[in-house]
TINU-825681 format. One record per residue (C-alpha): residue number from 1; x negated, y, z. Coordinates in nm, 4 decimals. Each point is the difference from the previous one (the first is absolute). Example, Ala and Ser with C-alpha at 12.3 -4.5 7.8 and 13.67 -1.06 7.14 Angstrom:
TINU-825681
   i       px       py       pz
   1  -1.2300  -0.4500   0.7800
   2  -0.1370   0.3440  -0.0660
This chain:
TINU-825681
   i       px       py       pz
   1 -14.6114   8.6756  28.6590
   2   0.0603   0.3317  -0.1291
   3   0.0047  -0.1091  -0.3479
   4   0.2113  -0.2584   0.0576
   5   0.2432   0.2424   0.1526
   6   0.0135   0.2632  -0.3196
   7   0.0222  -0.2453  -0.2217
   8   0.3139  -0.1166   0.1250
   9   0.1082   0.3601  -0.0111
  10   0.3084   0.0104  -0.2714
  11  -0.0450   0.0957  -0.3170
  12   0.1178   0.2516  -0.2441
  13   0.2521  -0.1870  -0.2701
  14  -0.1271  -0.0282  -0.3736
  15   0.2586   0.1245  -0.2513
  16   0.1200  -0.3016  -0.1101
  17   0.1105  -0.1607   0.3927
  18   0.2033   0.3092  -0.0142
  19   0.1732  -0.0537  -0.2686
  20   0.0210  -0.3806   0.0975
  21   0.1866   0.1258   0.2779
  22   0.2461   0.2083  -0.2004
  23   0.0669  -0.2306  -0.2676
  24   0.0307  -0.2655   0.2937
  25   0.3630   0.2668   0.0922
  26   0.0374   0.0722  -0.3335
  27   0.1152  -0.4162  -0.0896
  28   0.1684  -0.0598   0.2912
  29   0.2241   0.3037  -0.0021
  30   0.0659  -0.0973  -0.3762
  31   0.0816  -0.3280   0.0448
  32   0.2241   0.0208   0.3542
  33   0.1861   0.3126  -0.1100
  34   0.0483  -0.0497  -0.3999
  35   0.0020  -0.3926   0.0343
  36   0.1803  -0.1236   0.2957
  37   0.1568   0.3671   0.0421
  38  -0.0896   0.0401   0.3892
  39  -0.0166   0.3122   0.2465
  40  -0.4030   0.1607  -0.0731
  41  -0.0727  -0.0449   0.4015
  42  -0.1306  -0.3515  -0.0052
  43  -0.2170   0.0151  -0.3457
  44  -0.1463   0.3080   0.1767
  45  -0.0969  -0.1593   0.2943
  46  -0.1848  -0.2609  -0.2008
  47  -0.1778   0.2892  -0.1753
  48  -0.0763   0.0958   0.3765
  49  -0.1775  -0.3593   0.0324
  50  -0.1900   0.0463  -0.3427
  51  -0.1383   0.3429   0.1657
  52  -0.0749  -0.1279   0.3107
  53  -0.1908  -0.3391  -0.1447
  54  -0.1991   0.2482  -0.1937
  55  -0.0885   0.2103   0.2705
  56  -0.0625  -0.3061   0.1702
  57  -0.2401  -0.1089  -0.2668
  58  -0.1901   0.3590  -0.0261
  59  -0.1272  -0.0460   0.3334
  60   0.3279   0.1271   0.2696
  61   0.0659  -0.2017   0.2966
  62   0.3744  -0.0484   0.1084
  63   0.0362   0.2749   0.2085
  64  -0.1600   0.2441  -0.2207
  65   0.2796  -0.0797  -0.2347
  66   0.2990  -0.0262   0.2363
  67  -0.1039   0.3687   0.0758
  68  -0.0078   0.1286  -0.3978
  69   0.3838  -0.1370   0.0253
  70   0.1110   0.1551   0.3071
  71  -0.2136   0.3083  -0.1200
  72   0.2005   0.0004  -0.2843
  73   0.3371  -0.0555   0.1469
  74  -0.1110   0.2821   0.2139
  75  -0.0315   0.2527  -0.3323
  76   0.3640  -0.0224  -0.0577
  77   0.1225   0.0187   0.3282
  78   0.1736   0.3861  -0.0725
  79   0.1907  -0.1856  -0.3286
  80   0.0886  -0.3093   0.1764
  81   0.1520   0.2355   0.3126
  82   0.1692   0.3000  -0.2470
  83   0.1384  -0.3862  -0.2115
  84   0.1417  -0.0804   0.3458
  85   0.1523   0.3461   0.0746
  86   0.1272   0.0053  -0.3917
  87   0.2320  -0.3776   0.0380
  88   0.1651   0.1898   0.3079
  89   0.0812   0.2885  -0.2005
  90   0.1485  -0.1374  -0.2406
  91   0.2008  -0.2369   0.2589
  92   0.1272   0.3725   0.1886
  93   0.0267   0.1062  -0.2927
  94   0.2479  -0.2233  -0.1970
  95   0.2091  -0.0340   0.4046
  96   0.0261   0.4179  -0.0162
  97   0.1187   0.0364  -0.3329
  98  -0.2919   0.1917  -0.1530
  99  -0.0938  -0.2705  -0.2520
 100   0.3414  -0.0717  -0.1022
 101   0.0558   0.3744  -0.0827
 102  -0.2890   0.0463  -0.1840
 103   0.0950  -0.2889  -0.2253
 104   0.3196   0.1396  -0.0347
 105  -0.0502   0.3255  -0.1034
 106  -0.2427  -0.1940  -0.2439
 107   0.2761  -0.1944  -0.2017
 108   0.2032   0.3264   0.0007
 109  -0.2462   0.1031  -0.2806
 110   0.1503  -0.2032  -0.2304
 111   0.1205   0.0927  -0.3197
 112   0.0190  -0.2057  -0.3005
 113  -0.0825   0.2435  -0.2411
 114  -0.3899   0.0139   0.1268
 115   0.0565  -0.3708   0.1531
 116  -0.4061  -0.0857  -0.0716
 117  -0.1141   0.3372   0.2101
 118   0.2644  -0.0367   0.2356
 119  -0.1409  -0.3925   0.0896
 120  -0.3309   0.1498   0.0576
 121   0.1492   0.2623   0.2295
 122   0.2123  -0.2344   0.1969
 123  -0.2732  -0.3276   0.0520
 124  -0.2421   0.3040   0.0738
 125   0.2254   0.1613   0.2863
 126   0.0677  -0.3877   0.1153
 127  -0.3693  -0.0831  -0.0045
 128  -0.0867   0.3230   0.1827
 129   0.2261  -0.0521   0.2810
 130  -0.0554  -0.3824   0.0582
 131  -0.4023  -0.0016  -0.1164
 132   0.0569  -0.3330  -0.2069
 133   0.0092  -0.0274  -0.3637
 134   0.1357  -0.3626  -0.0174
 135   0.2815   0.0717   0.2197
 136   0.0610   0.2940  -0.2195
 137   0.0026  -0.2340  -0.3199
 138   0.1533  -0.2888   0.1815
 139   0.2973   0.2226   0.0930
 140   0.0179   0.3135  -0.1776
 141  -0.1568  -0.1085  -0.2902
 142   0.2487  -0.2830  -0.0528
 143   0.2790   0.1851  -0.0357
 144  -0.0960   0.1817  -0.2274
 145  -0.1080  -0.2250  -0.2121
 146   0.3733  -0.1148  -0.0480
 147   0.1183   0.3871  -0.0409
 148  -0.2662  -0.0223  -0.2794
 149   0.1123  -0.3026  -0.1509
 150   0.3544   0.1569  -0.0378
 151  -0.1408   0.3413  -0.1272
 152  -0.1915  -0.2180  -0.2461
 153  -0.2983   0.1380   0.0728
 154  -0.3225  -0.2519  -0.0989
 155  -0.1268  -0.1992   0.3016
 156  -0.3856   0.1063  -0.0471
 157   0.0848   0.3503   0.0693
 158   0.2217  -0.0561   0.3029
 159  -0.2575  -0.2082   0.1448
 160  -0.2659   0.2542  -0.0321
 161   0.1744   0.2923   0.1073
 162   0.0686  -0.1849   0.3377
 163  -0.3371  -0.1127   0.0265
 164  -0.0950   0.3797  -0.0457
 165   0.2075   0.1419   0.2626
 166  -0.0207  -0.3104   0.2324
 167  -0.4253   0.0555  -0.0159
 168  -0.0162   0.3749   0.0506
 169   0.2126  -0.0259   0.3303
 170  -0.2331  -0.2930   0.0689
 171  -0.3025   0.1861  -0.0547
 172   0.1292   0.2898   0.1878
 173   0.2084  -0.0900   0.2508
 174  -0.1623  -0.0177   0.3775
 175   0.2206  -0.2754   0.0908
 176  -0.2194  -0.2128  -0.2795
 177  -0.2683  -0.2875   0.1253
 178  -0.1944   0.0743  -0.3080
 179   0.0101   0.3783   0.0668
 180  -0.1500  -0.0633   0.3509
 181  -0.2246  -0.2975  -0.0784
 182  -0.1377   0.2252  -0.3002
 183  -0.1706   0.3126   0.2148
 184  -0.0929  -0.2764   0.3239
 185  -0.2382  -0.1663  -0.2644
 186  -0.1323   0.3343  -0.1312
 187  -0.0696   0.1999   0.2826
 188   0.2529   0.2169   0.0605
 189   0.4253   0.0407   0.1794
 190   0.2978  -0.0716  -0.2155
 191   0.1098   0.3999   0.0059
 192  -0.3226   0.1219  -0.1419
 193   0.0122  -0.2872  -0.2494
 194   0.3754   0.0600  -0.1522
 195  -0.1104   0.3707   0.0457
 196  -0.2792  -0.0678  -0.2504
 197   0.2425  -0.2549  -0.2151
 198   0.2405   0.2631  -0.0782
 199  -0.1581   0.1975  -0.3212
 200  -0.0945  -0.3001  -0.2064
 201   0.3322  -0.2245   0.1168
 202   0.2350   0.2877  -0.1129
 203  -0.1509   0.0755  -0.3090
 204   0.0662  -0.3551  -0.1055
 205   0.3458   0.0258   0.1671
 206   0.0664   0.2209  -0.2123
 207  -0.1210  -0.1500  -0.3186
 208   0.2483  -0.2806   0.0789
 209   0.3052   0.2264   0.0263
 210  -0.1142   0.1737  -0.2760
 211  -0.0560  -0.3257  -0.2058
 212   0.3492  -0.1669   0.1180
 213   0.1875   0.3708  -0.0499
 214  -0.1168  -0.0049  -0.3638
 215   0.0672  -0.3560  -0.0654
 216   0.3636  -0.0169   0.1947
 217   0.0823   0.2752  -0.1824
 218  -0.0570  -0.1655  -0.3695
 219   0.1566  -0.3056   0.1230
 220   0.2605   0.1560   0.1929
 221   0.3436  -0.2032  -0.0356
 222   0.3349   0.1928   0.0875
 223   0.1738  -0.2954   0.0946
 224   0.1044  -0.0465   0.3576
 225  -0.2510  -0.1466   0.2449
 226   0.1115  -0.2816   0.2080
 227  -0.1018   0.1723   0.3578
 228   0.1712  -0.1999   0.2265
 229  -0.2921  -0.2006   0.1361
 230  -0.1465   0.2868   0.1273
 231   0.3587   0.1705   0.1219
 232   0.0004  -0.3326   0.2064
 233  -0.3268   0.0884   0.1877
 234   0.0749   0.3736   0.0414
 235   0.3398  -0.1302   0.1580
 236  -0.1948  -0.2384   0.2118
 237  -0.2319   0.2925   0.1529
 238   0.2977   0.1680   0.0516
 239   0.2649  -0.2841   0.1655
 240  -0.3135  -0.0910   0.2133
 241  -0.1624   0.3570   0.0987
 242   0.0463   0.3369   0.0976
 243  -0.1656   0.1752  -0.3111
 244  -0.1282   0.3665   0.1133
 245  -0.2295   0.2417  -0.1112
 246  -0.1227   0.0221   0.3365
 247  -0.1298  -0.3257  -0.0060
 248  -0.2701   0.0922  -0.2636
 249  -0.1987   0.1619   0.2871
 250  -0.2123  -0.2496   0.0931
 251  -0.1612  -0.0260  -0.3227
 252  -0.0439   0.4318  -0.0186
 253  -0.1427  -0.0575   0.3626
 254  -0.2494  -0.2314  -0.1410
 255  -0.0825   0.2201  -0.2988
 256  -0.0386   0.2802   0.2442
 257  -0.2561  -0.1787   0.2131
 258  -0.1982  -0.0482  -0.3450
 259   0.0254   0.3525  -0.0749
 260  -0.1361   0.0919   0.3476
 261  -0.2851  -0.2719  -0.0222
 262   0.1293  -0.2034   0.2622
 263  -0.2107  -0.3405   0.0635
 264   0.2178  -0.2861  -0.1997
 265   0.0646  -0.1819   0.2842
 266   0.2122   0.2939   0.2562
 267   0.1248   0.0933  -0.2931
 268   0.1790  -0.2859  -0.1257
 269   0.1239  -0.0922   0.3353
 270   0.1283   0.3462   0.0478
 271   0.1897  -0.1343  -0.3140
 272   0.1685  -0.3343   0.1959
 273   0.0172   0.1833   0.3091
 274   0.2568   0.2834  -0.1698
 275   0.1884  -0.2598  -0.1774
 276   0.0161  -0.1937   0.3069
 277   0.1718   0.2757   0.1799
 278   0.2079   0.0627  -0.3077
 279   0.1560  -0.3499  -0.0471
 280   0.2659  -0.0152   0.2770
 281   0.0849   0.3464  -0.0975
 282   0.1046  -0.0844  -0.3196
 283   0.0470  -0.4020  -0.0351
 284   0.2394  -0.2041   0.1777
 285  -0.1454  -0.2858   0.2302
 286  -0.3720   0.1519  -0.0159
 287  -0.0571  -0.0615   0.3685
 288  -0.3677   0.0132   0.1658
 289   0.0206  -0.3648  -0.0544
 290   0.0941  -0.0134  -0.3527
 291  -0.3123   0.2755  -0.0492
 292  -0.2448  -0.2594   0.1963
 293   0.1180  -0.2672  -0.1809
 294  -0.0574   0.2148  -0.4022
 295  -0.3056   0.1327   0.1133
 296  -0.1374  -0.3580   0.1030
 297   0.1735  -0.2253  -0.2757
 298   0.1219   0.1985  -0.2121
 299   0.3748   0.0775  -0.1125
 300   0.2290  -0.2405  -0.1238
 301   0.2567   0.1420  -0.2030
 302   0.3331  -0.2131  -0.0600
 303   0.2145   0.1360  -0.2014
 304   0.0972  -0.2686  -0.2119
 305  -0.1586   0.1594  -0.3541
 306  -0.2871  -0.1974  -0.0430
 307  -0.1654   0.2755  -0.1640
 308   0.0327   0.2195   0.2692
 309  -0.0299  -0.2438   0.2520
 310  -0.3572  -0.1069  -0.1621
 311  -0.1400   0.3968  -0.0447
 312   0.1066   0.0986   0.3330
 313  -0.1147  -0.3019   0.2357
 314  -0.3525   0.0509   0.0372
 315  -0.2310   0.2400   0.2303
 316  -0.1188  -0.0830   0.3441
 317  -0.3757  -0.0912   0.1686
 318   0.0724  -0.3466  -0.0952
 319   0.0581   0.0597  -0.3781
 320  -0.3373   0.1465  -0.0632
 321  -0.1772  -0.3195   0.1803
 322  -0.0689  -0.1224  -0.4077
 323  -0.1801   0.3415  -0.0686
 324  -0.1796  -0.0016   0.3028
 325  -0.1838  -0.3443  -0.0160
 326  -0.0535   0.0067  -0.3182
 327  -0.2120   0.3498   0.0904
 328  -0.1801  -0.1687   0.2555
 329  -0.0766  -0.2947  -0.2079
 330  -0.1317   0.1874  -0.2874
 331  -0.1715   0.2434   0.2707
 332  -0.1539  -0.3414   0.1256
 333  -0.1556  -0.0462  -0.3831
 334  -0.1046   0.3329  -0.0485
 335  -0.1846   0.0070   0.3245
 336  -0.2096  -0.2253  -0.0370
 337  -0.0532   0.0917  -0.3555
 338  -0.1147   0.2817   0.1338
 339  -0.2150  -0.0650   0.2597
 340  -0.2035  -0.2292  -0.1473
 341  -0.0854   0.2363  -0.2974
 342   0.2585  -0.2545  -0.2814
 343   0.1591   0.3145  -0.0837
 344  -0.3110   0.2249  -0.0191
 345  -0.1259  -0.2092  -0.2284
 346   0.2934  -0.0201  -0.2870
 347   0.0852   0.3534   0.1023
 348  -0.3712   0.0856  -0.1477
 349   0.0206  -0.2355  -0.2774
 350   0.3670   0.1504  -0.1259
 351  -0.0924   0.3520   0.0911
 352  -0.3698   0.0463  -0.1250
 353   0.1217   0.1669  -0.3181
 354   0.2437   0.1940   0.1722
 355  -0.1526   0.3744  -0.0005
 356   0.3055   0.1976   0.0230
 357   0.3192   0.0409   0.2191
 358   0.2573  -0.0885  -0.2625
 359  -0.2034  -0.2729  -0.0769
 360   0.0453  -0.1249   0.3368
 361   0.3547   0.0800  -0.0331
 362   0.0123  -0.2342  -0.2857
 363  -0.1814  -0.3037   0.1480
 364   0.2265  -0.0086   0.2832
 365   0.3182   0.0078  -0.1963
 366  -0.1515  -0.2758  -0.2334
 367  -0.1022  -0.2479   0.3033
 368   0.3561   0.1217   0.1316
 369   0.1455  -0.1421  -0.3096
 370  -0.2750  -0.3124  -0.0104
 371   0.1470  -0.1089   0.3472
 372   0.3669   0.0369  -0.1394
 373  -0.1364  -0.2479  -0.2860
 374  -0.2119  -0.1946   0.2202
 375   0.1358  -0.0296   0.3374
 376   0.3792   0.0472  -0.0964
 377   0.1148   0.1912   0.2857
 378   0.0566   0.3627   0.0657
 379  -0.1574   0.0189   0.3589
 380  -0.2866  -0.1637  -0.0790
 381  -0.0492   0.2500  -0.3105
 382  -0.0477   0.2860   0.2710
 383  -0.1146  -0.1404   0.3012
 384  -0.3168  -0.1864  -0.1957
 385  -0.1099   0.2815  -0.1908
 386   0.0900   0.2699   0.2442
 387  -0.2917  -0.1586   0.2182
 388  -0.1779  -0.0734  -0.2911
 389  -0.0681   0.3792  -0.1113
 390   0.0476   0.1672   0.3101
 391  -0.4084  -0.0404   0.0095
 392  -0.0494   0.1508  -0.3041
 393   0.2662   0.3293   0.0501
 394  -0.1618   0.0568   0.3330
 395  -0.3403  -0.0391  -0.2103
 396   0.0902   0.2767  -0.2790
 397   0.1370   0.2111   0.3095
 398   0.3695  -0.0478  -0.1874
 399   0.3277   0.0316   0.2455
 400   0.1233  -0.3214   0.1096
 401   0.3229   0.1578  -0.1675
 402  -0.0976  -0.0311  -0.3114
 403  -0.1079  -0.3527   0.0172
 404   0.3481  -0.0636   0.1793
 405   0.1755   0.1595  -0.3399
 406  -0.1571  -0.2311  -0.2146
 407   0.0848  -0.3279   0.2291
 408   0.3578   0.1582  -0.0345
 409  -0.0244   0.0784  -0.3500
 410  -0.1361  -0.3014  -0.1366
 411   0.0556  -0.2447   0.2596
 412   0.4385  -0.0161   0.0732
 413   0.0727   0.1723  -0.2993
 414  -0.1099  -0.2613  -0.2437
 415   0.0636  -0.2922   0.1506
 416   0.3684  -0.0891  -0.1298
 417  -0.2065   0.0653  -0.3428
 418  -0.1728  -0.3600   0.0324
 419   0.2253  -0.2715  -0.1124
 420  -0.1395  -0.2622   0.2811
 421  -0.0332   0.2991   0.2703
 422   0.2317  -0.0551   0.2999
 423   0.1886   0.3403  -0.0627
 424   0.0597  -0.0841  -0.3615
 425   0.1461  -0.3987   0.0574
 426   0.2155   0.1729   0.3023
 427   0.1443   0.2558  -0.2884
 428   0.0854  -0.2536  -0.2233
 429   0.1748  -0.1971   0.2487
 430   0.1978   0.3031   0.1435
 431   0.0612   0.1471  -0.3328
 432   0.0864  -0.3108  -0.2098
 433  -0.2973   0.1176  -0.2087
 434  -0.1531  -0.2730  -0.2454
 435  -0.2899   0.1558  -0.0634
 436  -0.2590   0.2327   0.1430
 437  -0.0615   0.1467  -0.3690
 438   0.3542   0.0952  -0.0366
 439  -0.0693   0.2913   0.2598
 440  -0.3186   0.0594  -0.0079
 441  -0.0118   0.2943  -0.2434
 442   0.2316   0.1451   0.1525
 443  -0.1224   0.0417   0.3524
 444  -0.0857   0.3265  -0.0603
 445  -0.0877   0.1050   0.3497
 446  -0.2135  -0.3021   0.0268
 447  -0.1601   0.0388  -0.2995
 448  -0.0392   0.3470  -0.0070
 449  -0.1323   0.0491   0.3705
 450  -0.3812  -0.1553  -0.0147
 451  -0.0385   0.1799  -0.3132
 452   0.0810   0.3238   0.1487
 453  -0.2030  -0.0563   0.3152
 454  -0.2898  -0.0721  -0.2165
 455   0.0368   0.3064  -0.1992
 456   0.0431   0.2258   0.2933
 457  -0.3147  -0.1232   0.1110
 458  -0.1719   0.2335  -0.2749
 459   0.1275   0.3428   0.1063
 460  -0.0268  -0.1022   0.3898
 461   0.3352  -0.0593   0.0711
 462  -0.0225  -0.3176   0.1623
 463  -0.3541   0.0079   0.0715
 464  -0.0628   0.1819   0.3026
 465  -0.3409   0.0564   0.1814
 466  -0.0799  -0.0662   0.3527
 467  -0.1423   0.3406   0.2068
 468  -0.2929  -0.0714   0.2303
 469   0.2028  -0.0313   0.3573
 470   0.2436  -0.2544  -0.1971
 471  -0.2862  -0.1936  -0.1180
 472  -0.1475  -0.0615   0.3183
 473   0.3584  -0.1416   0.1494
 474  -0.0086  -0.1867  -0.3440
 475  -0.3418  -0.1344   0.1121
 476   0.0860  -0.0872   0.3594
 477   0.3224  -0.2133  -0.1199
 478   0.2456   0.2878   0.0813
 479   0.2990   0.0650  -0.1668
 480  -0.0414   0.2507  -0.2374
 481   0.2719   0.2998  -0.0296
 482   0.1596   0.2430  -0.2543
């Protein structure tokens, strides 16, 4: 009787149901999101039924692997909470005025004698403040695509100069659902993870404004640049807000709860709650119920400029309901990857050359990149390989920072760089681009911002090493802390 009960014991998984299991998601994210062009939640949830049929088949009863999910689910409970705070943020935030003036300040940089450097500046101010790169192209990025078409400048550089600007306030910005979905898979909080960001992500900053400096300046054109597209959205903040300096304090409160290490989540609603007290100060009709209403649905801006009207209506708890299922969904994958030893198993197999930390580094940015390839969306190329190598960083004693870096790094950065990747068909379609190739080299923020992280690695800049009291939270499923 005894034997008959161990041998129904499960089983550890060969090598190759592993990768059956993968290359099961793999296909079917392919072929729903590149063929019939539909939202990633569904083809990951199928990828949930390929893990759970293999579990199933190793030897797990049902319960067993209804647990791994809700386990799962459970490990990104502090990003699915600070991604519920974050949507009403941005609602108080857009009602008080505080987005708005950011952005407008932003196109105030413009100059058409260093138009290029001046595009990264202003989609990187708009992509800070609102924590979305698409709305940032969609809006921002649009218009100035027609100043550039009247300053003759060449498409390809237009394009990648807004892609430049629009990913660094991405990448930075703690409004962004990759910049909180990148440190839940590692390990770590989103302050300690931008915190860690910052060294690598400005040096390649600042080899785009270099690169578009130089360039606009060879190819500058005195002729008169057609600004009135953007004069029509600075007019719009204005007819519709109370622009104020003032108004740029919830952000600096924010920033000031990072500097004094407060935990993400009192810190960013210290953020809605000052903007919240802010808005009927300064904004007409910004009553209690107008705040409920942003903070739970978002804002809806109606000004009758559909550009503005489309970069200012969003926020709310309701408008971050996409990012937060499909973290629970892929949270339901990786969990049971997990538990029943799937990703042990290709983790060894990929990482038993590995003997170094900037190895490492570079694994994790080339599975980042895989995923982009593979599995054409930009979540899944951070939440899969986040839970992927968090194993292996805990295993080398390696901060769950710099494992979040390189999700960041590799991961949302090159995504609009694959032709059939969701970011890059969405840029094409916004921009009236024909082809990915046409701005491809000239992404230079993109491009550039892997490579650095990589090279960094070498001299310890974005390696950094766990001390013993951190490993032991790392070890327990803690977060881990600059």
């Amino acid at each position: 009787m005894e034997d008959n009960v161990k041998a129904k014991e499960p089983r550890a998984p060969k090598l190759y149901e592993a990768i059956a299991t993968f290359l099961g998601l793999v296909v079917i994210m392919s072929v729903g999101i590149v063929v019939f062009e539909v939202s990633p939640h569904i083809p990951m949830f199928i990828g949930v039924i390929f893990a759970a049929l293999m579990a199933l088949r190793l030897g797990y009863k049902w319960d067993a692997v209804e647990s791994m999910m809700i386990t799962g689910i459970s490990r990104a409970m502090q990003a699915i909470l600070i991604l519920m705070i974050v949507g009403m943020l941005v609602g108080t935030w857009i009602l008080s005025g505080t987005i708005p003036t950011m952005i407008y300040y932003g196109l105030k940089l413009l100059s058409p004698s260093i138009f290029l450097v001046a595009t990264v500046l202003i989609c990187s101010v708009t992509s800070l403040a609102t924590g979305t790169s698409w709305g940032t192209m969609g809006t921002m990025g649009l218009a100035l695509m027609g100043i550039a078409a009247g300053l003759g400048i060449p498409v390809g550089p237009t394009a990648g100069a807004i892609l430049s600007g629009a990913y660094f306030g991405d990448k930075l910005s703690p409004l962004s659902d990759t910049t909180n979905l990148a440190p839940a898979m590692a390990g770590t909080d989103v302050f300690s993870h931008v915190k860690f960001m910052m060294k690598a992500t400005i040096t390649a900053y600042i080899i785009a404004l270099v690169f578009f400096g130089v360039y606009g300046f060879m190819h500058a054109n005195n002729g008169h640049a057609d600004t009135s597209q953007l004069d029509i959205l600075v007019n719009g903040i204005k007819d519709n807000f109370n622009v104020n300096p003032i108004l740029l304090l919830p952000p600096l409160v924010v920033i000031l709860a990072i500097a004094l290490k407060m935990p993400a989540i009192p810190g960013i609603t210290l953020g809605v709650i000052v903007a919240a007290i802010m808005a009927p100060i300064f904004q007409n009709g910004a009553t209690l119920g107008a705040i409920f209403e942003s903070a739970m649905n978002g804002f809806t801006m109606e000004s009758g400029i559909k550009a503005l009207d489309t970069l200012l209506t969003k926020g709310g708890l309701m408008g971050m309901a996409e990012s937060i299922l499909m973290t629970m969904i892929a949270m339901m994958f990786g969990g049971i990857m997990e538990a029943t030893g799937q990703l042990n198993v290709i983790i060894n197999a990929i990482t038993k050359y590995v003997k170094s930390g900037p190895a490492l580094i570079g694994v994790t940015e080339l599975t980042c990149i895989a995923s982009n390839v593979t599995m054409p969306e930009q979540y899944i190329s951070i939440l899969v390989p986040g839970r992927m190598y968090a194993p292996a960083y805990r295993k080398a004693g390696m901060h769950p920072v710099a494992l979040s870096n390189a999700l960041e790094s590799a991961g949302t950065v090159t995504s609009p760089l694959v032709p059939w990747n969701t970011c890059a068909i969405y840029i094409k379609k916004t921009l009236g681009i024909q082809s990915t190739a046409v701005y491809f080299p000239w992404a230079i923020f993109n491009l550039a911002m892997p490579v650095i992280t990589f090279l960094f690695a070498f001299v310890g800049i974005t390696i950094k090493k766990m001390t013993d009291e951190e490993q032991k939270i790392a070890d327990e499923g803690g977060l881990v802390k600059l």
